[in-house]
BALOBA-1460 file (C-alpha; in Angstrom, 3 decimals):
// residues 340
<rec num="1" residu="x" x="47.167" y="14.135" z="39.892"/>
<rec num="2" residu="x" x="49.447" y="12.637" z="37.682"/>
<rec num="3" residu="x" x="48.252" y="14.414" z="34.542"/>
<rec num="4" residu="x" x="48.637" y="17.543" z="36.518"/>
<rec num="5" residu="x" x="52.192" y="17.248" z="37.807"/>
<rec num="6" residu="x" x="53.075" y="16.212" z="33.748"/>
<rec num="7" residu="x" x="51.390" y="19.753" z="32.944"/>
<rec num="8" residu="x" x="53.320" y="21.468" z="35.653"/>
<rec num="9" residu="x" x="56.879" y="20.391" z="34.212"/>
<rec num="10" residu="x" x="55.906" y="21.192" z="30.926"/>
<rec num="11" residu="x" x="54.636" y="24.555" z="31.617"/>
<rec num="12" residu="x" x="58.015" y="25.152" z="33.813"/>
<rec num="13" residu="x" x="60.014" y="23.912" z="31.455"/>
<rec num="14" residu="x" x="58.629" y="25.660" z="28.317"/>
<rec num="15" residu="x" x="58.456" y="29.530" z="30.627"/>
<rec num="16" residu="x" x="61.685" y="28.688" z="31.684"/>
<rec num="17" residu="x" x="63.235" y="28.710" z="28.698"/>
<rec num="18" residu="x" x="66.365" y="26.378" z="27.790"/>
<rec num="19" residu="x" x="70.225" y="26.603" z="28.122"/>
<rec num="20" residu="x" x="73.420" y="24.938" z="27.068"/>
<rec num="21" residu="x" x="76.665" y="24.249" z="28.947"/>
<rec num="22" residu="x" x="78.007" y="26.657" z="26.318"/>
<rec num="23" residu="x" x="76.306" y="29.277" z="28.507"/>
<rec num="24" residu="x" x="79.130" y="29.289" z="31.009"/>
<rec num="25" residu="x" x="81.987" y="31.346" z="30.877"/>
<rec num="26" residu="x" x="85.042" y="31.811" z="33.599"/>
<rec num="27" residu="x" x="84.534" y="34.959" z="35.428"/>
<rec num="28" residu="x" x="85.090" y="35.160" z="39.278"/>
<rec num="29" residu="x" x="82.189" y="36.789" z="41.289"/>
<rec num="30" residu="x" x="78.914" y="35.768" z="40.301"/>
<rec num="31" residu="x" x="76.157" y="35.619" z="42.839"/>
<rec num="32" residu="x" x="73.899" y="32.859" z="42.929"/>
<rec num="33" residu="x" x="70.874" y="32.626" z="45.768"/>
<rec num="34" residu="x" x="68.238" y="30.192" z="46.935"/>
<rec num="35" residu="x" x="66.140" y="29.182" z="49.598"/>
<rec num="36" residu="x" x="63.478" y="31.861" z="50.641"/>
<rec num="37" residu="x" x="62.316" y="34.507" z="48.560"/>
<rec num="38" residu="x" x="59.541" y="35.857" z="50.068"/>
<rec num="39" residu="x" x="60.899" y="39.257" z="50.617"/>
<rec num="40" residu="x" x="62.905" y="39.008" z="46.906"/>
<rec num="41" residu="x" x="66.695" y="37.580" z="49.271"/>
<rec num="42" residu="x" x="67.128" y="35.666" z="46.099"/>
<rec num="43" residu="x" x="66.663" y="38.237" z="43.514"/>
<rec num="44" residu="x" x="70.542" y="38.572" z="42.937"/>
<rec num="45" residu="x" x="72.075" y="41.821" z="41.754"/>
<rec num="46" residu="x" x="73.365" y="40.907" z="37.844"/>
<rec num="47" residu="x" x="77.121" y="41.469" z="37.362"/>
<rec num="48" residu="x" x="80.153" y="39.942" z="37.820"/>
<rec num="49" residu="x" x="82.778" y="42.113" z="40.445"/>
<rec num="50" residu="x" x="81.336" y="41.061" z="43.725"/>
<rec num="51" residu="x" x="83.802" y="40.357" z="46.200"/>
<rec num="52" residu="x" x="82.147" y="39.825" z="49.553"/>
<rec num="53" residu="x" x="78.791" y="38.696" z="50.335"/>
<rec num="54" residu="x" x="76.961" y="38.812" z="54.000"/>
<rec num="55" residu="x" x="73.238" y="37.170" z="54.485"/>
<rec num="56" residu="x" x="70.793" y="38.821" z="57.270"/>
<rec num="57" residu="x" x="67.373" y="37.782" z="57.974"/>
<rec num="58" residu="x" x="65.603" y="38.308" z="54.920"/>
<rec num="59" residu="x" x="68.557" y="40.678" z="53.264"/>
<rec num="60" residu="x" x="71.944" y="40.739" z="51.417"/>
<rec num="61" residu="x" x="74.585" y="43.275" z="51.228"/>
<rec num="62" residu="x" x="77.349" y="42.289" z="48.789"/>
<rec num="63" residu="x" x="80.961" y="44.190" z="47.930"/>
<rec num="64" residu="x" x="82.073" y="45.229" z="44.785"/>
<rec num="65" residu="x" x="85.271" y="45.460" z="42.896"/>
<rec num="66" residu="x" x="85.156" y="49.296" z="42.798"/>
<rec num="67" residu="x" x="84.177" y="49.017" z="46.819"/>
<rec num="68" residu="x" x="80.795" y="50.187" z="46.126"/>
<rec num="69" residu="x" x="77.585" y="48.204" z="48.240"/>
<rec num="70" residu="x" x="74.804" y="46.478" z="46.817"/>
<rec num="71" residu="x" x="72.229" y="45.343" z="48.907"/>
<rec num="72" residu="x" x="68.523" y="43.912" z="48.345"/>
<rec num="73" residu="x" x="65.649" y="41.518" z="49.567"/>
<rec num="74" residu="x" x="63.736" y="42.289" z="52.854"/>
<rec num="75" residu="x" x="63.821" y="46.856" z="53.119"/>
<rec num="76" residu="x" x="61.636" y="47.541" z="56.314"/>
<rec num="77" residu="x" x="63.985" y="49.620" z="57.924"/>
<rec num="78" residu="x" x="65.907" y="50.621" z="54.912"/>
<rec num="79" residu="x" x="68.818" y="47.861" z="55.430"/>
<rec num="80" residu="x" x="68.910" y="48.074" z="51.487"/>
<rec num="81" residu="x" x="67.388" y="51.713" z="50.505"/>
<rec num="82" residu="x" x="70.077" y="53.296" z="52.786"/>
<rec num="83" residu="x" x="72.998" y="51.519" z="51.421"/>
<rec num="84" residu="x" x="76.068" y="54.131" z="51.215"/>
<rec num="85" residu="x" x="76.313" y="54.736" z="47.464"/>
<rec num="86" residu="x" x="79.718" y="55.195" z="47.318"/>
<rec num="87" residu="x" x="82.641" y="54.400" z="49.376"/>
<rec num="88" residu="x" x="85.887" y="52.216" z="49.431"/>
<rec num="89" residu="x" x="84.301" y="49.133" z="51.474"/>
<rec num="90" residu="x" x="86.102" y="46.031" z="51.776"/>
<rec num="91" residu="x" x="83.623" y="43.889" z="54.007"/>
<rec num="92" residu="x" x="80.132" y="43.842" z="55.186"/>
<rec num="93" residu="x" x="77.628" y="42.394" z="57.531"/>
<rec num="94" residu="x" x="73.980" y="41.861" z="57.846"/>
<rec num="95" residu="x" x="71.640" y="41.417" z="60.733"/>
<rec num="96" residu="x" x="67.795" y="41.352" z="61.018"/>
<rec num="97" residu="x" x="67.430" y="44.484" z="59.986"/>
<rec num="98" residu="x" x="70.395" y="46.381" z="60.052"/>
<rec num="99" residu="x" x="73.795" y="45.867" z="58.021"/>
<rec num="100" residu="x" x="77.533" y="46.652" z="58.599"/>
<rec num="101" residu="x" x="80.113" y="47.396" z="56.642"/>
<rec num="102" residu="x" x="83.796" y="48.822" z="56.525"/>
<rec num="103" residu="x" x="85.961" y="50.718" z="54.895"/>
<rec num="104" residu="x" x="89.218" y="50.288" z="53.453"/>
<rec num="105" residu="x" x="90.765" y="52.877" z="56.257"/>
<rec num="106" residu="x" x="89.146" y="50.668" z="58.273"/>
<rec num="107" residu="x" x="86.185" y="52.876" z="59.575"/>
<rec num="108" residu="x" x="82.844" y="51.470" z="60.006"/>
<rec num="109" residu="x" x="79.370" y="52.318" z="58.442"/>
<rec num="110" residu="x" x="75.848" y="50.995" z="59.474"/>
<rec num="111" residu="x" x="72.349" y="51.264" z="58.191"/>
<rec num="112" residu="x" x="68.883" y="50.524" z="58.703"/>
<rec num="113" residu="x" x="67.183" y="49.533" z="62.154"/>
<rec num="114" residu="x" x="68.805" y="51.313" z="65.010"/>
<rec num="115" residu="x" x="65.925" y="50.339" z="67.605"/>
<rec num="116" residu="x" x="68.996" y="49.124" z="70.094"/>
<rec num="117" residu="x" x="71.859" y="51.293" z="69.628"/>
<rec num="118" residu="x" x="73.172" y="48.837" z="66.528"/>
<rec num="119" residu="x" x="73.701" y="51.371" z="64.437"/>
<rec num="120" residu="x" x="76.140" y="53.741" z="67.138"/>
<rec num="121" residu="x" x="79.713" y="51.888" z="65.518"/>
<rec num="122" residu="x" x="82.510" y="53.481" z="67.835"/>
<rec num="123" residu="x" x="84.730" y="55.863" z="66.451"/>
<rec num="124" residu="x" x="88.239" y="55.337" z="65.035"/>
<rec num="125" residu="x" x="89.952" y="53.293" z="62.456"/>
<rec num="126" residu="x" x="91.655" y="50.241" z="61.696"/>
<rec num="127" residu="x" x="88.741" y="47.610" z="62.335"/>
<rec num="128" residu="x" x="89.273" y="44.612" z="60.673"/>
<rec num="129" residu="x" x="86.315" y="42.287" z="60.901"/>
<rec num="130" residu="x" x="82.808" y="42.957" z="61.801"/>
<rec num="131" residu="x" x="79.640" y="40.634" z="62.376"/>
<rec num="132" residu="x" x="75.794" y="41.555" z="62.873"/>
<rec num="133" residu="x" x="73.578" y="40.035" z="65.322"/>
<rec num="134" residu="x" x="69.824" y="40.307" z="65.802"/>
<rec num="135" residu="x" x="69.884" y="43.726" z="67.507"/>
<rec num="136" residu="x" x="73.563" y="43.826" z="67.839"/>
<rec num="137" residu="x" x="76.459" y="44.424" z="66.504"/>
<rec num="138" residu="x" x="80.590" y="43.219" z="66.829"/>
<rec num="139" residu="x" x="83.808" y="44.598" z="64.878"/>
<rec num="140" residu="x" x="87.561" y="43.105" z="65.805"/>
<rec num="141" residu="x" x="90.206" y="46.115" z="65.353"/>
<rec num="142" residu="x" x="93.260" y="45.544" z="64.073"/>
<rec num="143" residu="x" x="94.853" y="45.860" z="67.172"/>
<rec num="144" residu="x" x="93.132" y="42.422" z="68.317"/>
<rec num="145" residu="x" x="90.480" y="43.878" z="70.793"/>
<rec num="146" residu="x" x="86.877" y="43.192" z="70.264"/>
<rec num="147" residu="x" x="83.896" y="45.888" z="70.609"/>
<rec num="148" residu="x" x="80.128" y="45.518" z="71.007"/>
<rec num="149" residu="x" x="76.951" y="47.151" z="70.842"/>
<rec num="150" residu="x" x="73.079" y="47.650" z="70.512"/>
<rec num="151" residu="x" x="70.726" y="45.116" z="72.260"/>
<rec num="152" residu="x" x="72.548" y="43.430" z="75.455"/>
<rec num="153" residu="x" x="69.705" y="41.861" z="76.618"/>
<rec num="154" residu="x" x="72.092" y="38.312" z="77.196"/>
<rec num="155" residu="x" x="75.512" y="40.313" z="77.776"/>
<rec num="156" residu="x" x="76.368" y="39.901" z="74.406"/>
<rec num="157" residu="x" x="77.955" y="43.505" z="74.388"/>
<rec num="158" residu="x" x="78.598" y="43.727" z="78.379"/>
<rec num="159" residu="x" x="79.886" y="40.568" z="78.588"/>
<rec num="160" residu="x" x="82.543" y="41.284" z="75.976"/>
<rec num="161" residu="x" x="85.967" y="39.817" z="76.487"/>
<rec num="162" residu="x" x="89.080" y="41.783" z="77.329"/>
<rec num="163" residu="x" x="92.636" y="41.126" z="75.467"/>
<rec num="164" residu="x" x="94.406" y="41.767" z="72.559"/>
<rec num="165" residu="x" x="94.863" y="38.374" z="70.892"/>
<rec num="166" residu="x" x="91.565" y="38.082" z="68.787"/>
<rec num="167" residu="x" x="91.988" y="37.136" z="65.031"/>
<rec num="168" residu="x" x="87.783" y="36.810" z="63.877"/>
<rec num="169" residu="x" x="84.460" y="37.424" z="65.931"/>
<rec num="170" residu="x" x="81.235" y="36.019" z="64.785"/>
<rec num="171" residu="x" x="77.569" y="37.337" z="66.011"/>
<rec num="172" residu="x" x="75.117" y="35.057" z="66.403"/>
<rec num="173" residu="x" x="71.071" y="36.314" z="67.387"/>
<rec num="174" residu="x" x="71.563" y="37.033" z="71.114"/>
<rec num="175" residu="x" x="75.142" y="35.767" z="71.711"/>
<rec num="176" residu="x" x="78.945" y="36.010" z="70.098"/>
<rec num="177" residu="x" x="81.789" y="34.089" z="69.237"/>
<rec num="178" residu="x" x="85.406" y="34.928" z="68.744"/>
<rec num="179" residu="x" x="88.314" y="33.271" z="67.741"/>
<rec num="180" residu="x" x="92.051" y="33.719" z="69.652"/>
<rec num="181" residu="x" x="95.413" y="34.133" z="68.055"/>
<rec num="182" residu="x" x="96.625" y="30.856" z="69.760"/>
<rec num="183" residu="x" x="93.378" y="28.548" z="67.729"/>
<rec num="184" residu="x" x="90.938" y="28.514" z="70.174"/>
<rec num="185" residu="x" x="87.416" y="29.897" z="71.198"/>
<rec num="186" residu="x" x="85.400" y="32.259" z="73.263"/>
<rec num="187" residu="x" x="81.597" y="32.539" z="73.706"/>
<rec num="188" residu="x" x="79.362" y="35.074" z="75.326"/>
<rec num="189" residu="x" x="75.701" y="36.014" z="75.614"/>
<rec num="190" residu="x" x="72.549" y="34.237" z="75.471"/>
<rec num="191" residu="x" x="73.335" y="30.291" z="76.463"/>
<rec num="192" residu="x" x="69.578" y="28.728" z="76.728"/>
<rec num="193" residu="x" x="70.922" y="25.792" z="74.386"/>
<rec num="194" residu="x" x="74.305" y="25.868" z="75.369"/>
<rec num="195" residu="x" x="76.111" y="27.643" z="72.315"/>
<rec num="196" residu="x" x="78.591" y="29.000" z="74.765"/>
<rec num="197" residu="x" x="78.717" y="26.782" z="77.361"/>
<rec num="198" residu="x" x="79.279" y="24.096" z="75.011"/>
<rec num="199" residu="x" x="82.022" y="25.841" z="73.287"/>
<rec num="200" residu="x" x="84.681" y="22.740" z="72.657"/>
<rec num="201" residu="x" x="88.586" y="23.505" z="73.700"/>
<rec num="202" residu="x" x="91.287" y="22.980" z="71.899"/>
<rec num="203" residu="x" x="93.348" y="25.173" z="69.805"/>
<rec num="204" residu="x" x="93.118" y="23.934" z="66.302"/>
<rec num="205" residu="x" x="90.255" y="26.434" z="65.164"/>
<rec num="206" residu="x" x="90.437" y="28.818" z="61.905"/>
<rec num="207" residu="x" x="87.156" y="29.824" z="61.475"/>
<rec num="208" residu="x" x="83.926" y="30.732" z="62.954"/>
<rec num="209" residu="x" x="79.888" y="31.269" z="62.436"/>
<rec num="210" residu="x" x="77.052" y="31.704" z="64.660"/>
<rec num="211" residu="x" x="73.524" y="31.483" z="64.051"/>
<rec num="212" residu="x" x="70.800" y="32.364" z="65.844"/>
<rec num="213" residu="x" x="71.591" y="29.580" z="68.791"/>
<rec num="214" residu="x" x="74.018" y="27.472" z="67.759"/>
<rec num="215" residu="x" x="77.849" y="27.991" z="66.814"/>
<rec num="216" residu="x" x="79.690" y="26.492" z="63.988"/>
<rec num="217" residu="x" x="83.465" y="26.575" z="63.469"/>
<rec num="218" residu="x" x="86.141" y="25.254" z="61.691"/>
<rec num="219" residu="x" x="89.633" y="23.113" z="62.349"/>
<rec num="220" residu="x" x="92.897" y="22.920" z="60.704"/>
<rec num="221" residu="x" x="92.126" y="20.082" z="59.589"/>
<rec num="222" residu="x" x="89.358" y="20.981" z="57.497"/>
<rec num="223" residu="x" x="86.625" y="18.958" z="59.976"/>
<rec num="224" residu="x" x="84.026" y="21.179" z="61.486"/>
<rec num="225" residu="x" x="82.552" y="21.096" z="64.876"/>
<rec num="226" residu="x" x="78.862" y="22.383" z="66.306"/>
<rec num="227" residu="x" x="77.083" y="23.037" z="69.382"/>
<rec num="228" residu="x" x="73.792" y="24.493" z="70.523"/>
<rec num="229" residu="x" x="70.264" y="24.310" z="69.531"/>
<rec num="230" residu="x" x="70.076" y="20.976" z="66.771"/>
<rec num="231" residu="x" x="66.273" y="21.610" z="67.066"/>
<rec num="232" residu="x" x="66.411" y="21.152" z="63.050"/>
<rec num="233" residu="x" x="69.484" y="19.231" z="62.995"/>
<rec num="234" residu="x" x="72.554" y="22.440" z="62.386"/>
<rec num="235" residu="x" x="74.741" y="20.706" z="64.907"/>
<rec num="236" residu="x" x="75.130" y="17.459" z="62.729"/>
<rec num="237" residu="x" x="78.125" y="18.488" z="60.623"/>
<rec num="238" residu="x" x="78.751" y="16.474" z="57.378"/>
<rec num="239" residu="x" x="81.842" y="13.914" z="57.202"/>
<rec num="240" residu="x" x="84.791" y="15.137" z="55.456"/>
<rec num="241" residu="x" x="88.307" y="17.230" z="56.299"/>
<rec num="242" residu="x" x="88.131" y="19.264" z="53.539"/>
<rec num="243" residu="x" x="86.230" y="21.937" z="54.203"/>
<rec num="244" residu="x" x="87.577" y="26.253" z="53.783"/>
<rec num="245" residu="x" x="84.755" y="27.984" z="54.789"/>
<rec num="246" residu="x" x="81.672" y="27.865" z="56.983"/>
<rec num="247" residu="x" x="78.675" y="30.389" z="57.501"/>
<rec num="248" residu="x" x="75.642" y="29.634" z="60.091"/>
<rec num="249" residu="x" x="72.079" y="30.935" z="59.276"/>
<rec num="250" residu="x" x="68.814" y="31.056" z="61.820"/>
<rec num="251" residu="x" x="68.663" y="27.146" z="61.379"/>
<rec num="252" residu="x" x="70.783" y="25.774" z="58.916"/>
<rec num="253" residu="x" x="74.453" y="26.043" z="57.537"/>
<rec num="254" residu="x" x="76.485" y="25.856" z="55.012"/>
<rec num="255" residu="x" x="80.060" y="25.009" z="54.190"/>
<rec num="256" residu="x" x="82.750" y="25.209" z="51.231"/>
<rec num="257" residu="x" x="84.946" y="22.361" z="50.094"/>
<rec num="258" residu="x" x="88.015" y="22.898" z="49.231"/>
<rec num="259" residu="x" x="86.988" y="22.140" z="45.700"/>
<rec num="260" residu="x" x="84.586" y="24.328" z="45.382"/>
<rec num="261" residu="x" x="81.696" y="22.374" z="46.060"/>
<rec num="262" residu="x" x="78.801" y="23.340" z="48.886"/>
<rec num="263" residu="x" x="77.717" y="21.310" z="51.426"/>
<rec num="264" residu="x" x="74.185" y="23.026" z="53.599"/>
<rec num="265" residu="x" x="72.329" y="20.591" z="56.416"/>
<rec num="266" residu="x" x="69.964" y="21.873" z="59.192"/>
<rec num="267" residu="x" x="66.071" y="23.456" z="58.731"/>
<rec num="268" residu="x" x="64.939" y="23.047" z="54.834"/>
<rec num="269" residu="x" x="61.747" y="24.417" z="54.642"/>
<rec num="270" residu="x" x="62.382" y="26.967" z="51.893"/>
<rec num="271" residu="x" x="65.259" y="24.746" z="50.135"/>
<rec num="272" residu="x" x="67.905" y="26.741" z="51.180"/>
<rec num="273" residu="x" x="70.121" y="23.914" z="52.484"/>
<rec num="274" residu="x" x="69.397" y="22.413" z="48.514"/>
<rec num="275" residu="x" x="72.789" y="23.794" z="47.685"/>
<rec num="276" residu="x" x="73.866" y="23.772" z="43.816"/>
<rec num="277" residu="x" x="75.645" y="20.470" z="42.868"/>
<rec num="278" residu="x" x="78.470" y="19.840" z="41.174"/>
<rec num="279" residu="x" x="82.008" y="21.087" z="40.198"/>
<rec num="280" residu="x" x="79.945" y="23.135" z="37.357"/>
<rec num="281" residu="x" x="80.180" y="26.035" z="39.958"/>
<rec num="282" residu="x" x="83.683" y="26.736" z="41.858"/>
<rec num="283" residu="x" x="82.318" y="28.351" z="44.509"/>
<rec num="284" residu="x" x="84.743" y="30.706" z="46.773"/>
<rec num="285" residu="x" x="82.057" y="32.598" z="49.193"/>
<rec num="286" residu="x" x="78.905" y="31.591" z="51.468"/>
<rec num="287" residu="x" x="76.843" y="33.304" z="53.480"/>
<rec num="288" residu="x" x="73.907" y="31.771" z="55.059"/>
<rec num="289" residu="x" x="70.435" y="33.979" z="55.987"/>
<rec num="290" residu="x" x="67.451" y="33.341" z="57.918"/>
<rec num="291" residu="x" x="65.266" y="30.816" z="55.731"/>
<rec num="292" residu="x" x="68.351" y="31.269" z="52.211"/>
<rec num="293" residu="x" x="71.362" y="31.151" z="51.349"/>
<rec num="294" residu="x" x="73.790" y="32.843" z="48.921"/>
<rec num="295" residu="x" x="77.389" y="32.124" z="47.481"/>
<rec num="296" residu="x" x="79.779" y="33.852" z="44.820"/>
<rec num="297" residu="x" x="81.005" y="31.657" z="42.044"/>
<rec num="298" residu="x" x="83.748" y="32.120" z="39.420"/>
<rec num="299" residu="x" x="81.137" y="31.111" z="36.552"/>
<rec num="300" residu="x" x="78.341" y="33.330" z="35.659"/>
<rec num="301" residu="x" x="75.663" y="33.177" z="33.101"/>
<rec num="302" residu="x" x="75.749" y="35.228" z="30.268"/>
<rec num="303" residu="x" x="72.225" y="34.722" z="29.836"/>
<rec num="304" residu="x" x="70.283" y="35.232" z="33.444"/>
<rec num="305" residu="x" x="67.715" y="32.508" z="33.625"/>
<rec num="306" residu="x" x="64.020" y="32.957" z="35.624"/>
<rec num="307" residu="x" x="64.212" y="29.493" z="36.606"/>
<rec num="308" residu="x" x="67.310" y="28.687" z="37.081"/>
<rec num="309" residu="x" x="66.595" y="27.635" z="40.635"/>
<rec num="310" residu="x" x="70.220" y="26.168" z="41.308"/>
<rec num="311" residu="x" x="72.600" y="28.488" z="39.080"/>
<rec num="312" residu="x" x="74.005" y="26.148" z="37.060"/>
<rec num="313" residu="x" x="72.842" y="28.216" z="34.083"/>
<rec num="314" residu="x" x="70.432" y="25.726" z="32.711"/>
<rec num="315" residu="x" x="67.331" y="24.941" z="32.884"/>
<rec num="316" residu="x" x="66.275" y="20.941" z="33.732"/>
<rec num="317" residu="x" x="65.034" y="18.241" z="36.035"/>
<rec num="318" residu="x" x="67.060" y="19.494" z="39.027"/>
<rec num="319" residu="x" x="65.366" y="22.517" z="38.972"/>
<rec num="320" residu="x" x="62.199" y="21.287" z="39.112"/>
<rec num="321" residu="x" x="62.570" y="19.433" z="41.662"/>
<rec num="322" residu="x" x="64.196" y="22.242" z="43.593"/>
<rec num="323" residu="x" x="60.564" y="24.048" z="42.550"/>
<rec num="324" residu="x" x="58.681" y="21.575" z="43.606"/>
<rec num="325" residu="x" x="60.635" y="20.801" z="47.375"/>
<rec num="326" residu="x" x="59.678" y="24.342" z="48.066"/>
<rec num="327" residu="x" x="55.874" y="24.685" z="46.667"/>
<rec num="328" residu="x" x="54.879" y="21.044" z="48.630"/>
<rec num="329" residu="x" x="56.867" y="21.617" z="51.524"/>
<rec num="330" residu="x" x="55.411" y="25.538" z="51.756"/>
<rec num="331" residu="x" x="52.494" y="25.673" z="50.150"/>
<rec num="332" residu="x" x="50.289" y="21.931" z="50.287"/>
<rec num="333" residu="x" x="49.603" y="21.507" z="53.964"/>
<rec num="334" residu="x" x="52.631" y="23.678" z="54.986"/>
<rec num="335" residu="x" x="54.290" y="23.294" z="58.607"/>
<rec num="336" residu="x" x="54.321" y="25.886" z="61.028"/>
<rec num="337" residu="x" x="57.753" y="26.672" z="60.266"/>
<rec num="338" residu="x" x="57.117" y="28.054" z="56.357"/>
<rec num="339" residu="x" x="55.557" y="31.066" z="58.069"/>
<rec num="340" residu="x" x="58.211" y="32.073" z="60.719"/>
């Protein structure tokens, strides 16, 4: 066993190729993936001018510089082959199988699975914010008033609330979440492990996630609170007040320090909450998927790496063992959960 795991780093290793810190060089908006790749969620887009990034269920769709979409991973109802190939898109939005995305005069476009109506955006301009759900979709106009549709199987369109004073919406599987002018929360839609119900008061929030049943969101004082399903442990938010940014997959989350550092917790089977380490990175974006997760950094490789498995443009022990988390967790006697 032992002679075969030595034989396994050296063939990684010597396929992998080698690196050098000298290999990094300051350039904002470099994508870097990992977690699942069954459906190729990892297999970033090269370049450099992304702006936005949004994670579905086994897809990305990430924003230009230019405004123009990229999307890839998971294509099964053309969420990626129908991408709009041109356009002046500011933000975007992925769901299982359907993605969002709007315009800088603040129309909407949508792609892919329309099964439930998610695809039927409402007419008009100005929309400011938009968020993808299972079957379902949410946009926030600039106005403040929130819109839903496709699958209302919970209420999560229905059920939407009235008023003017919204400032971000988030869309998890079957239910919503949206934050208020004044700091503090509403939730709507499916509730079987109490991501509404649970929904904390206050009015000290600044940002919000939702995942497929739990909620995540952020305070002013950089702390983060969640509620809902912690089947595979998403509700138990890391120590710290300095986080910026938050994004909630199917089972796991991620968040951004304020110095650019990533902290992920919650289901691991695929490695996606084994975030890149260190300050190597300065991360500014995060978006978490189904079973991966992605992130835009300010550094980029000018050499793209196959096994690079955590973006810090080398190639070493830390990827390995990234390698080797997945293959024994998915692949030797894997748990039920490697093939959801």
């Amino acid at each position: 066993m032992r002679t075969a795991i030595v034989s396994l780093i050296l063939v990684f290793l010597l396929a992998a190729g080698a690196s050098t810190d000298a290999d990094l060089m300051p350039i904002a908006g470099h994508i870097v993936a990992w977690g699942d790749n069954r459906h190729g969620e990892c297999n970033v887009s090269g370049g450099r001018d992304f702006t936005a990034v949004a994670a579905g269920r086994a897809h990305n769709v990430a924003v230009k510089t230019d405004g123009t979409l990229t999307a890839w991973g998971d294509n099964t109802c053309g969420q990626c082959s129908k991408t709009p190939v041109s356009g002046d898109f500011v933000a975007v939005a992925a769901g299982n199988n359907h993605s969002l995305a709007i315009r800088s005069d603040g129309t909407l476009a949508a792609w892919g699975d329309n099964t439930w109506g998610q695809l039927n955006v409402p007419p008009g301009y100005d929309y400011a914010v938009i968020a993808a759900g299972a079957y379902h979709s949410v946009a926030l106009h600039s106005d403040g008033w929130l819109a839903a549709w496709g699958k209302d199987e919970y209420g999560q369109c229905r059920n939407t609330p009235a008023g003017t004073d919204f400032v971000a919406v988030a869309a998890g599987s079957w239910h919503n979440l949206a934050l208020r002018s004044d700091g503090s929360l509403v939730a709507w839609g499916a509730d079987y492990h109490g991501q509404c119900r649970n929904t904390p008061g206050g009015n000290d929030f600044l940002a919000i996630s939702a995942g497929e049943a739990h909620s995540l969101a952020l305070r002013a004082d950089g702390t983060l609170a969640a509620w809902g399903n912690n089947g595979n442990g998403q509700c138990n938010v890391p120590d710290g007040n300095d986080f910026v940014a938050i994004s909630a997959g199917y089972s796991h989350c991620v968040a951004l320090r304020q110095d650019g550092t990533l902290a992920a917790w919650g289901w691991n089977c695929h490695g996606q909450c084994d975030v890149p380490a260190g300050k190597a990175f300065d991360f500014v974006d995060i978006a978490a998927g189904g079973g991966h997760s992605i992130a835009l950094t300010s550094k980029i490789c000018t050499t793209p790496i196959v096994a690079d498995f955590n973006g810090d443009c080398k190639v070493d022990f830390a990827d390995f063992a990234i390698f080797c988390h997945s293959w024994l967790q998915c692949n030797l006697d894997p748990p039920e959960a490697c093939w959801q």
